[in-house]
VOLOFI-950830 format. One record per residue (C-alpha): residue number from 1; x, y, z. Coordinates in nm, 4 decimals. Layout:
BEGIN
+------+----------+----------+----------+
| resi |        X |        Y |        Z |
+------+----------+----------+----------+
|  NUM |        X |        Y |        Z |
...
+------+----------+----------+----------+
This chain:
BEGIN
+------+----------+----------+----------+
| resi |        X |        Y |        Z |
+------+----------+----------+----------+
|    1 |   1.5645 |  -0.1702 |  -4.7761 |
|    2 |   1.9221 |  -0.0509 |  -4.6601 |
|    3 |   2.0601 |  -0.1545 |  -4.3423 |
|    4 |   2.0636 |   0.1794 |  -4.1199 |
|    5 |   2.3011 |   0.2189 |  -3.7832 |
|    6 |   2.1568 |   0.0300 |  -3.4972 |
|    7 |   2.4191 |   0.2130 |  -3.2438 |
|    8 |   2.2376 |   0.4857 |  -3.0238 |
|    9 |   2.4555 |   0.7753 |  -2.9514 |
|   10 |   2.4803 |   0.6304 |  -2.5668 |
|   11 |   2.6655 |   0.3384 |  -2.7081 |
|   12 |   2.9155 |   0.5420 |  -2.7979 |
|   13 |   2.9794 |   0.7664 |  -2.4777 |
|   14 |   2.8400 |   0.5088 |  -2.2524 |
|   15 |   3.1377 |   0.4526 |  -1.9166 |
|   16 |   3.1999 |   0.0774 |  -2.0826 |
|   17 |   3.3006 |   0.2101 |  -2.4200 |
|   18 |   3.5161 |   0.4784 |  -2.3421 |
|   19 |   3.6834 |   0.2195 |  -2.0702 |
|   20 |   3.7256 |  -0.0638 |  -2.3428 |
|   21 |   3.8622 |   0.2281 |  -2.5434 |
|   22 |   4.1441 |   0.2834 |  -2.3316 |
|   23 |   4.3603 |  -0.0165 |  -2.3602 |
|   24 |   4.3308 |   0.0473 |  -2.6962 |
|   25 |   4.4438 |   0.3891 |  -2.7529 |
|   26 |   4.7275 |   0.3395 |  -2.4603 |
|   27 |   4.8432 |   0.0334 |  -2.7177 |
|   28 |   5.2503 |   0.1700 |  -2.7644 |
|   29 |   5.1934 |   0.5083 |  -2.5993 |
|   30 |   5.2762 |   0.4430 |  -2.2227 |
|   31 |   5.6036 |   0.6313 |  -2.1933 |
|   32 |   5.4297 |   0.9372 |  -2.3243 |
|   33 |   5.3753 |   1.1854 |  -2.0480 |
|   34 |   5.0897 |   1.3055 |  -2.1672 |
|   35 |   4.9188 |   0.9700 |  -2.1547 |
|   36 |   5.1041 |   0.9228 |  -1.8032 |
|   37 |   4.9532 |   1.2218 |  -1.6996 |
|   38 |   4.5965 |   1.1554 |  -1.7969 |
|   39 |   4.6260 |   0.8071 |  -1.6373 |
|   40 |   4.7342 |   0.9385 |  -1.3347 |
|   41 |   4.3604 |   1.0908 |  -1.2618 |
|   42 |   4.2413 |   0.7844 |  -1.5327 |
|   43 |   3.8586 |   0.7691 |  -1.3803 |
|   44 |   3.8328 |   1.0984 |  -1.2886 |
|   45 |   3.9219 |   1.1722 |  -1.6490 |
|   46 |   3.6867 |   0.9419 |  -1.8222 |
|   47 |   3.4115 |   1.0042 |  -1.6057 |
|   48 |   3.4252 |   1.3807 |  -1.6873 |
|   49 |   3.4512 |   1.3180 |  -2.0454 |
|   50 |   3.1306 |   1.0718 |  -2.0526 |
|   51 |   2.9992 |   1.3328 |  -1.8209 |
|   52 |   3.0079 |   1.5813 |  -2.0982 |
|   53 |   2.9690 |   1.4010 |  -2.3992 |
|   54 |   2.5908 |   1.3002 |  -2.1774 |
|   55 |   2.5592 |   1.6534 |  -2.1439 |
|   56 |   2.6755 |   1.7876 |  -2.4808 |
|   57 |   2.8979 |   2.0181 |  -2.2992 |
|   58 |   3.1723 |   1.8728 |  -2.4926 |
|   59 |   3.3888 |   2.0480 |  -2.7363 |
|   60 |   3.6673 |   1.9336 |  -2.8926 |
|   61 |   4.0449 |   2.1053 |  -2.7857 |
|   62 |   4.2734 |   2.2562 |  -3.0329 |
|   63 |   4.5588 |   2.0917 |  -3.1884 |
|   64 |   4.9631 |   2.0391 |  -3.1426 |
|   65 |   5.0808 |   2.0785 |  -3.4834 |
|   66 |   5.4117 |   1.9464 |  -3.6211 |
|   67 |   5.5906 |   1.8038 |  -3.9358 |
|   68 |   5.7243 |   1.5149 |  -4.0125 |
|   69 |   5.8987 |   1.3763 |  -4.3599 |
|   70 |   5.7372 |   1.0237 |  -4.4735 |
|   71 |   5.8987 |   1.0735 |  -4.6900 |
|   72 |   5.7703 |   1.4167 |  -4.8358 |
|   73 |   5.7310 |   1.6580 |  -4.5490 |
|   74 |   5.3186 |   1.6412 |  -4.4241 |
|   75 |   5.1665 |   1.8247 |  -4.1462 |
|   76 |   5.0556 |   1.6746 |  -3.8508 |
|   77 |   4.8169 |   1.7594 |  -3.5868 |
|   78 |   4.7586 |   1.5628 |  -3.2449 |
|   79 |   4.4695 |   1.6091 |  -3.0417 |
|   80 |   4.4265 |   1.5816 |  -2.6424 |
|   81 |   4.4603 |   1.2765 |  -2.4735 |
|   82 |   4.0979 |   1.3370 |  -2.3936 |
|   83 |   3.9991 |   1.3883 |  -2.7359 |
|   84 |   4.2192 |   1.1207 |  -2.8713 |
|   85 |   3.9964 |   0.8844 |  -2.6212 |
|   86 |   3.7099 |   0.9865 |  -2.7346 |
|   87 |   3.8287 |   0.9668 |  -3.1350 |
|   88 |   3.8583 |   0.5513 |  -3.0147 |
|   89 |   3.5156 |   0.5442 |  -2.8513 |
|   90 |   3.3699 |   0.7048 |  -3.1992 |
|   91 |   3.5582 |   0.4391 |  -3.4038 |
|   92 |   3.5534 |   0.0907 |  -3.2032 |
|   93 |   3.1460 |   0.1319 |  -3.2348 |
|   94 |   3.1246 |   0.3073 |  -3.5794 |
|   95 |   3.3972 |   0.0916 |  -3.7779 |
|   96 |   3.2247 |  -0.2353 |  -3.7877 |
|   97 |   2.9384 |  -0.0841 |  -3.9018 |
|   98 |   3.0788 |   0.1357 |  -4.1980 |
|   99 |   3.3345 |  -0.1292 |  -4.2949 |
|  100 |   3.0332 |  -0.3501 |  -4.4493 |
|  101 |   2.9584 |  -0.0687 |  -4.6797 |
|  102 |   3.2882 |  -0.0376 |  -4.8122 |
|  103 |   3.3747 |  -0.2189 |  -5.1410 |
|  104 |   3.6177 |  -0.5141 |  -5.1159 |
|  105 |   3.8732 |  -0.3440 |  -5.3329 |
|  106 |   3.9342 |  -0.0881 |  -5.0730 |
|  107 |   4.2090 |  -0.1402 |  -4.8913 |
|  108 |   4.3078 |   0.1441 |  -4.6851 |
|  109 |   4.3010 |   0.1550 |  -4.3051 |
|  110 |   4.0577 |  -0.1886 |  -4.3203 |
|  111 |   4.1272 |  -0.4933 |  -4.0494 |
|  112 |   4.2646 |  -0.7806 |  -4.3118 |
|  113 |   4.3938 |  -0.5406 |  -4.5826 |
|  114 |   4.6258 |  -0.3061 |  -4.6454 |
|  115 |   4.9649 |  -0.2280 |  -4.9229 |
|  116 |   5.0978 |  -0.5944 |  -4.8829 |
|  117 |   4.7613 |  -0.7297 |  -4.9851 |
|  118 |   4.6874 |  -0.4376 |  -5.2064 |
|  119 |   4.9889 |  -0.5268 |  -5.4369 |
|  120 |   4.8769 |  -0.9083 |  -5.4529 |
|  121 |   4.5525 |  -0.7802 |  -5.5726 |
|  122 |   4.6878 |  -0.5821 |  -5.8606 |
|  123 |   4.9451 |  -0.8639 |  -5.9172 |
|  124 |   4.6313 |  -1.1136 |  -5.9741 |
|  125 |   4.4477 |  -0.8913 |  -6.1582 |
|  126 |   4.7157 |  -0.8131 |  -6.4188 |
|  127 |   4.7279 |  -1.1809 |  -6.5115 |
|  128 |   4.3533 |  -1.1651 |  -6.5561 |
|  129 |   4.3559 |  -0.9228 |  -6.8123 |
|  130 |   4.6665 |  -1.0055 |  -6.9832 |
|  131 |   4.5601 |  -1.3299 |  -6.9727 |
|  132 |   4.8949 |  -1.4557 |  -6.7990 |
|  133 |   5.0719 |  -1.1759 |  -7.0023 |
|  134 |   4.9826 |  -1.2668 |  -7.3324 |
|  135 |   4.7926 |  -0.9547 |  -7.4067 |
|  136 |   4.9143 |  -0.5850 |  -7.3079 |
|  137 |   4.7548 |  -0.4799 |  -7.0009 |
|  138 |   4.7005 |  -0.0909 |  -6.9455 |
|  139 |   4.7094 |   0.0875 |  -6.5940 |
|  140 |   4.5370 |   0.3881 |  -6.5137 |
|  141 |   4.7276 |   0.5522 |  -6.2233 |
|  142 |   4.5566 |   0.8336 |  -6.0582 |
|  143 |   4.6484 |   1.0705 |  -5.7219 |
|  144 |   4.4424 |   1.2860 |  -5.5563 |
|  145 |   4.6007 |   1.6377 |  -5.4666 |
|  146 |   4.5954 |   1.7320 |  -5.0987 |
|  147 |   4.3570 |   1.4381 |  -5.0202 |
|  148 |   4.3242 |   1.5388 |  -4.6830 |
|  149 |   4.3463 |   1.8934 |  -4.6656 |
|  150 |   4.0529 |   1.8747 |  -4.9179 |
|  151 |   3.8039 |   1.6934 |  -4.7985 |
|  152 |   3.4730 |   1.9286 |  -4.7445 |
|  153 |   3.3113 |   1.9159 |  -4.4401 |
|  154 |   2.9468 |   1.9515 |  -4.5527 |
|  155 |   2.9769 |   1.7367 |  -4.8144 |
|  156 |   3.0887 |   1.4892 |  -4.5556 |
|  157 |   2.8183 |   1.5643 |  -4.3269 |
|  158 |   2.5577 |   1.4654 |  -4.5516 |
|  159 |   2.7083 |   1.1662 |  -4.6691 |
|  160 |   2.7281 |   1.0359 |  -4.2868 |
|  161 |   2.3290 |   1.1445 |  -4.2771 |
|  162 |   2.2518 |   0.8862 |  -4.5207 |
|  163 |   2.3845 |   0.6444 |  -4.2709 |
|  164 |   2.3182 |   0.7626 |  -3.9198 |
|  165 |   1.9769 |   0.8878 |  -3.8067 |
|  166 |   2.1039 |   0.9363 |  -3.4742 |
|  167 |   2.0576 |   1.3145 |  -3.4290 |
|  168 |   2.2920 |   1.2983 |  -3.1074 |
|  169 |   2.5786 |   1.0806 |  -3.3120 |
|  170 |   2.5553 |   1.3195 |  -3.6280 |
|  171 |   2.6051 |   1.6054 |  -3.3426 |
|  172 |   2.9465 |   1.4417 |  -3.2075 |
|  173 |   3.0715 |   1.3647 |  -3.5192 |
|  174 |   3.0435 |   1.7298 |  -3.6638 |
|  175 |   3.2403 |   1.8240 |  -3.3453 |
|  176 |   3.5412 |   1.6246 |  -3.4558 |
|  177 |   3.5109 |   1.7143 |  -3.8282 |
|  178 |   3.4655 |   2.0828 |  -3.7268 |
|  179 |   3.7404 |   2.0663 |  -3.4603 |
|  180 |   4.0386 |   2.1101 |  -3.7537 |
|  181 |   4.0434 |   2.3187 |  -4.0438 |
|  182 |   4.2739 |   2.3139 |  -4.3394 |
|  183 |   4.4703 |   2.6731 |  -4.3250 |
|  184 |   4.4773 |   2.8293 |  -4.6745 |
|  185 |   4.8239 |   3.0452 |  -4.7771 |
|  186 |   4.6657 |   3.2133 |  -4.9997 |
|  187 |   4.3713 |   3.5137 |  -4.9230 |
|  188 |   4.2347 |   3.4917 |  -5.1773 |
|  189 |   4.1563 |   3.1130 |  -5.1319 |
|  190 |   4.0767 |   3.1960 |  -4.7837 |
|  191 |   3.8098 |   3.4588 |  -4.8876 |
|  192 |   3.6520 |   3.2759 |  -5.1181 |
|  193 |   3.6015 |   2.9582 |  -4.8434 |
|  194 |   3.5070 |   3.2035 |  -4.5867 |
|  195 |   3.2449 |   3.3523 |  -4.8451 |
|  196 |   3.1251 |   3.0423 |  -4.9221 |
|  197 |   3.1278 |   2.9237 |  -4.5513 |
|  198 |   3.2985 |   2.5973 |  -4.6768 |
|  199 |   3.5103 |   2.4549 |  -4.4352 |
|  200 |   3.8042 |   2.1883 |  -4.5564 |
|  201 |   4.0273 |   1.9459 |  -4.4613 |
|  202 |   4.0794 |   1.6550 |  -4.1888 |
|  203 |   4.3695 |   1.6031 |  -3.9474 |
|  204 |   4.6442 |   1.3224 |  -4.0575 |
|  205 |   4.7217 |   1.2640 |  -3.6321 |
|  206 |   4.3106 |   1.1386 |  -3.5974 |
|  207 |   4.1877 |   0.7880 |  -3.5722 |
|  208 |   3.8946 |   0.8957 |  -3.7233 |
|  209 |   3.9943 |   1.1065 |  -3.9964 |
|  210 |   4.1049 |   0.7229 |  -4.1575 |
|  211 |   3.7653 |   0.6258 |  -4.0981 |
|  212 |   3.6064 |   0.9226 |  -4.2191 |
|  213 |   3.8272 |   0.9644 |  -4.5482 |
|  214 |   3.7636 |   0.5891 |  -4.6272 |
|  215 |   3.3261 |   0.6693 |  -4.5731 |
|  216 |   3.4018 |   1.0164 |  -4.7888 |
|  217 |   3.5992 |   0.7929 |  -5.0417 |
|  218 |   3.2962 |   0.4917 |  -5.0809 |
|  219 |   3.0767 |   0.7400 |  -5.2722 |
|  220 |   3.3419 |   0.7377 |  -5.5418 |
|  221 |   3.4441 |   0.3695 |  -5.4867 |
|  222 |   2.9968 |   0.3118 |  -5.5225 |
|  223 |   3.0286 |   0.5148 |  -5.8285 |
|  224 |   3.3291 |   0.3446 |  -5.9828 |
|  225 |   3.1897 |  -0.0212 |  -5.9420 |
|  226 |   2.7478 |   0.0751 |  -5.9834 |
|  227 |   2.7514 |   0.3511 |  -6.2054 |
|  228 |   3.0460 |   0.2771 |  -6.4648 |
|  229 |   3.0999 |  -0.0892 |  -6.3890 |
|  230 |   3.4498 |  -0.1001 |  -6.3272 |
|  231 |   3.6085 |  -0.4719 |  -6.2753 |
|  232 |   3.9545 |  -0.4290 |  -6.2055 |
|  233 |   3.9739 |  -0.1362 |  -5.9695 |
|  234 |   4.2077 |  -0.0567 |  -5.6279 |
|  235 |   4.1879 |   0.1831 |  -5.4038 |
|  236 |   4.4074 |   0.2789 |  -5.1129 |
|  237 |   4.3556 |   0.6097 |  -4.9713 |
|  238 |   4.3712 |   0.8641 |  -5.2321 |
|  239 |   4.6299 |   0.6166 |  -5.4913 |
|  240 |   4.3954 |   0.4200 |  -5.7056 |
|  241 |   4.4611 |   0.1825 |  -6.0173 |
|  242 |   4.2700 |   0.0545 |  -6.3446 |
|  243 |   4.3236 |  -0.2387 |  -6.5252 |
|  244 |   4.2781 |  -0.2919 |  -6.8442 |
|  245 |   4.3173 |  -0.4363 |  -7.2263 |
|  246 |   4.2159 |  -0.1228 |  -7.3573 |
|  247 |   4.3962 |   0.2200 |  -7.3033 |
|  248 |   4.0439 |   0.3836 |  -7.4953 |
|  249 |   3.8685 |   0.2155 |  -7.2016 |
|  250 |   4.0458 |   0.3920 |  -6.9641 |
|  251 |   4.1251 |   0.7494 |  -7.1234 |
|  252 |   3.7371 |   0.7366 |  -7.1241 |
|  253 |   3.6648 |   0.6490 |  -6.7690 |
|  254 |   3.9103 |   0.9025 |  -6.6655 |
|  255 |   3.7021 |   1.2109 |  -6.7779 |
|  256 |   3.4086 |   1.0206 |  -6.6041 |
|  257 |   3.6522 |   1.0113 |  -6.3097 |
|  258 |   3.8028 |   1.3443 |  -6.2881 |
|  259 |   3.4420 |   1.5548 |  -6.3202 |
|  260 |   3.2475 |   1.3126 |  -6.0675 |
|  261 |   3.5900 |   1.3848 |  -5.8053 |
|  262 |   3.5239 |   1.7317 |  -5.8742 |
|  263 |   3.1960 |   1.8256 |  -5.8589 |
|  264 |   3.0429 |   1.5565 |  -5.6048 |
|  265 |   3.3278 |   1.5400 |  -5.3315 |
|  266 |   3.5174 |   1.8493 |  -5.4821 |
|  267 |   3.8527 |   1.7036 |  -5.5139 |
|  268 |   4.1193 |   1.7251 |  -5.7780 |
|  269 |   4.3680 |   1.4823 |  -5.9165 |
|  270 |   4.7063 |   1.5436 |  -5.9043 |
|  271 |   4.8582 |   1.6889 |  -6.2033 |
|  272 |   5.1576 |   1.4977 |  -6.2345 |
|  273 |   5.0257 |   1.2219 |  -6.1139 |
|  274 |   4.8032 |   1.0679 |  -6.3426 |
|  275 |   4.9340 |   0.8439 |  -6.6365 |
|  276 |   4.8311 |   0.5446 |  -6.8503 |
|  277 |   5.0947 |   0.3243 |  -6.9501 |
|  278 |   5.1688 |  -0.0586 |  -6.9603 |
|  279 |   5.2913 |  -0.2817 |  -6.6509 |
|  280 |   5.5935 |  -0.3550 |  -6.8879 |
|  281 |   5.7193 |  -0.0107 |  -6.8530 |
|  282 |   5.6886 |  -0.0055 |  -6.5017 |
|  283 |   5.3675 |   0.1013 |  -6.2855 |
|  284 |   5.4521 |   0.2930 |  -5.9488 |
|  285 |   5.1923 |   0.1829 |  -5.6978 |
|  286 |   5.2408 |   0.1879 |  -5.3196 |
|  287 |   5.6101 |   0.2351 |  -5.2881 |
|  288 |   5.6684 |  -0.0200 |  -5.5387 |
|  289 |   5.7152 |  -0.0307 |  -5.9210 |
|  290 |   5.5307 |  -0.3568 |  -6.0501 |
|  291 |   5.6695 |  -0.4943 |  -6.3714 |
|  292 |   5.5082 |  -0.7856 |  -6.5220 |
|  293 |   5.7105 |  -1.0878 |  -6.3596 |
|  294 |   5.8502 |  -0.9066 |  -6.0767 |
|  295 |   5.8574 |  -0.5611 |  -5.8638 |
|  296 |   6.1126 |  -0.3259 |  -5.7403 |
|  297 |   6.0662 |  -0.0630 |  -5.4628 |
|  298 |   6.0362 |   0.2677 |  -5.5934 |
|  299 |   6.3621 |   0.4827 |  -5.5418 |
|  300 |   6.2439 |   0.7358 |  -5.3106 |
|  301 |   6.1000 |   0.4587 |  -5.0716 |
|  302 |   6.4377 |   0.2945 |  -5.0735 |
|  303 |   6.6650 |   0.6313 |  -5.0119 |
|  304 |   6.4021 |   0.6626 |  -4.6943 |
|  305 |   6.4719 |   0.3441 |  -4.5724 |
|  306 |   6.8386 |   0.3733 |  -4.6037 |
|  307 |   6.8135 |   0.7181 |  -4.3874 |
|  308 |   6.5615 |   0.5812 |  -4.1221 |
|  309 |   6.8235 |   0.2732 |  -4.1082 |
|  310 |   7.0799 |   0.5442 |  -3.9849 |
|  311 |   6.9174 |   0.6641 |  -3.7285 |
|  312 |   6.8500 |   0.3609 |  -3.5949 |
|  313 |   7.0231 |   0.0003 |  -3.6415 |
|  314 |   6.7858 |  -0.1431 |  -3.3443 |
|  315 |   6.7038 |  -0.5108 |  -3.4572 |
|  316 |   6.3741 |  -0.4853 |  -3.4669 |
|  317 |   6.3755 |  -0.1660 |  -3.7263 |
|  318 |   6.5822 |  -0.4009 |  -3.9767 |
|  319 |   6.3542 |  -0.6956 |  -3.9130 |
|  320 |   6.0349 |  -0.4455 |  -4.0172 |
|  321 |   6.2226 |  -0.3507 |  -4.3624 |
|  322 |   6.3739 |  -0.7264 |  -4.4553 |
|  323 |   6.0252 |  -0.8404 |  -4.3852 |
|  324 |   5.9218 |  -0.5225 |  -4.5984 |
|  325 |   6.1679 |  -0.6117 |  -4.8481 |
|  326 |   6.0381 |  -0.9751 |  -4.8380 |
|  327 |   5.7088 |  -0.8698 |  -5.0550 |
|  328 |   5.9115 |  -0.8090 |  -5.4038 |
|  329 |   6.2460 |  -0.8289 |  -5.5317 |
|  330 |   6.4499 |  -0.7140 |  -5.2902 |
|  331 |   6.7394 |  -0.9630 |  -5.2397 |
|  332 |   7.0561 |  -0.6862 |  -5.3220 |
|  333 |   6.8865 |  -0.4686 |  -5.0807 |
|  334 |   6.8719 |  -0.7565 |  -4.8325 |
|  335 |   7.2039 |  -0.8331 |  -4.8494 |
|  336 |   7.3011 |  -0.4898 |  -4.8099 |
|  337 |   7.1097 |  -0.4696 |  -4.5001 |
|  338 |   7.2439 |  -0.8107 |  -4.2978 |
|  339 |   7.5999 |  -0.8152 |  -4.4411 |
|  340 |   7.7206 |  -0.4412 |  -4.4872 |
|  341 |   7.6319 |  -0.2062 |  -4.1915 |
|  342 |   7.9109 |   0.0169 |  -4.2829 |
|  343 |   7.7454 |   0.0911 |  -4.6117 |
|  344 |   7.3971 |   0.1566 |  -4.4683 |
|  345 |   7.6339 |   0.4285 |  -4.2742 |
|  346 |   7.7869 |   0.6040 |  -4.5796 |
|  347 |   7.4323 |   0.5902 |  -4.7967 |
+------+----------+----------+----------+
């Protein structure tokens, strides 16, 4: 028998969650006169959210849309203050829980993982099937398009009912997921959604929209390592690798791929993102381009960094890309960095 969510929906809302919540949602935002604002009233504020999340009065506000360009421009919506506290609440009680179900090769949004530790992963499993690079080794390099402006709502639903029995928790959940809604430029897109009443798409600004992408994701992760017994398999948000000795193997498992992304969690993979080729002619994987014996970062990442480094020379926004730099073969640009301001200027 599975292990089902112990967590009652008062767990959640209860006045000690949402107060434990707080230091950790204030974490780097002090200065921020929203959050000043909210603190001012800071118990009357939390007590009126508990208030009605106990009453199911609660609905969530609409968004503060914007764009940034990391480094292709994205969309991104922030929610209230009030919402954004509640978004914690949901996640400090939910994560631990959904985390155990996720496979270990995920490595997205997960305490102890992410890209740094995602790249030694691929690095160590490329010497297990090239045997130390004596054999080739084939990589299957797959994108999905518009990950999150894609992800179905119902679908999602019922994938979190398999989980959570908690009528009350399934209720304040579908009030976040339902709170944002992926805006389609095209009517006739639009009228086929709104005749299908299928609503798409999670916010990038959310806490839980990483939590809830990474539970939408582990039905394909489950069906990548159960159902077609996949060994040497990453995942990080919607980028995900294969390794292997064969390139048959893996033009095979990507037709198992592409119609299970479709028609169980209808998404698509990118077009022109999708490719088999060998790690000796250069596999682009999490801003990096991994060659057998060493790996260079990708040539868009490094243009960004040479722009953010413009607008700002503060010490500790070199430290974060030397010690970026640190995790492949980045000495030139090092050196660049800590000896030649003037050129960081003029790039």
């Amino acid at each position: 028998m599975g292990i089902f969510f112990a967590h009652k929906y008062d767990n959640i809302i209860s006045l000690g969650n949402l107060l434990k919540a707080w230091p950790e949602f204030l974490n780097d935002k002090r200065n921020r006169l929203d959050i000043q604002e909210f603190q001012r009233h800071l118990m009357d504020n939390i007590f009126s959210l508990h208030a009605d999340l106990k009453n199911k009065t609660y609905k969530h506000s609409n968004y503060q849309a914007f764009k940034i360009n990391d480094p292709k421009p994205r969309d991104i919506h922030k929610a209230s203050v009030k919402d954004r506290l509640c978004h914690h609440a949901i996640y400090r009680i939910l994560y631990p829980y959904f985390d155990k179900k996720f496979i270990y090769d995920s490595y997205s949004c997960r305490l102890d993982k992410g890209t740094h530790k995602a790249m030694e992963l691929f690095r160590y499993f490329f010497r297990k099937v090239s045997k130390n690079n004596t054999k080739t080794c084939w990589v299957l390099k797959c994108d999905i398009r518009k990950f999150f402006a894609s992800i179905d709502h119902e679908i999602l639903k019922e994938i979190l009912s398999k989980y959570l029995f908690d009528k009350d928790t399934l209720w304040l959940l579908g009030q976040v997921i339902d709170s944002f809604e992926t805006k389609c430029s095209t009517p006739s897109v639009q009228h086929i959604y709104a005749m299908a009443d299928m609503k798409k798409g999670l916010p990038l600004g959310n806490l839980t929209s990483q939590l809830l992408v990474n539970i939408y994701m582990n039905e394909f992760d489950q069906f990548m390592k159960h159902k077609l017994k996949v060994k040497y398999y990453i995942r990080y948000a919607d980028d995900f690798v294969i390794l292997s000795e064969d390139k048959t193997e893996l033009d095979n498992l990507l037709r198992y791929i592409d119609v299970f992304l479709r028609d169980q969690l209808k998404l698509n993979l990118h077009p022109d993102k999708v490719y088999i080729r060998t790690i000796s002619s250069g596999v682009d994987f999490l801003g990096w381009v991994h060659f057998p014996k060493h790996r260079v970062l990708r040539g868009a990442t490094k243009r960004r960094m040479f722009r953010n480094l413009v607008k700002n020379l503060k010490p500790n926004a070199i430290s974060s890309y030397l010690g970026m730099l640190s995790h492949g073969n980045g000495f030139k640009l090092k050196k660049k960095i800590t000896n030649d301001t003037p050129f960081i200027i003029e790039v």
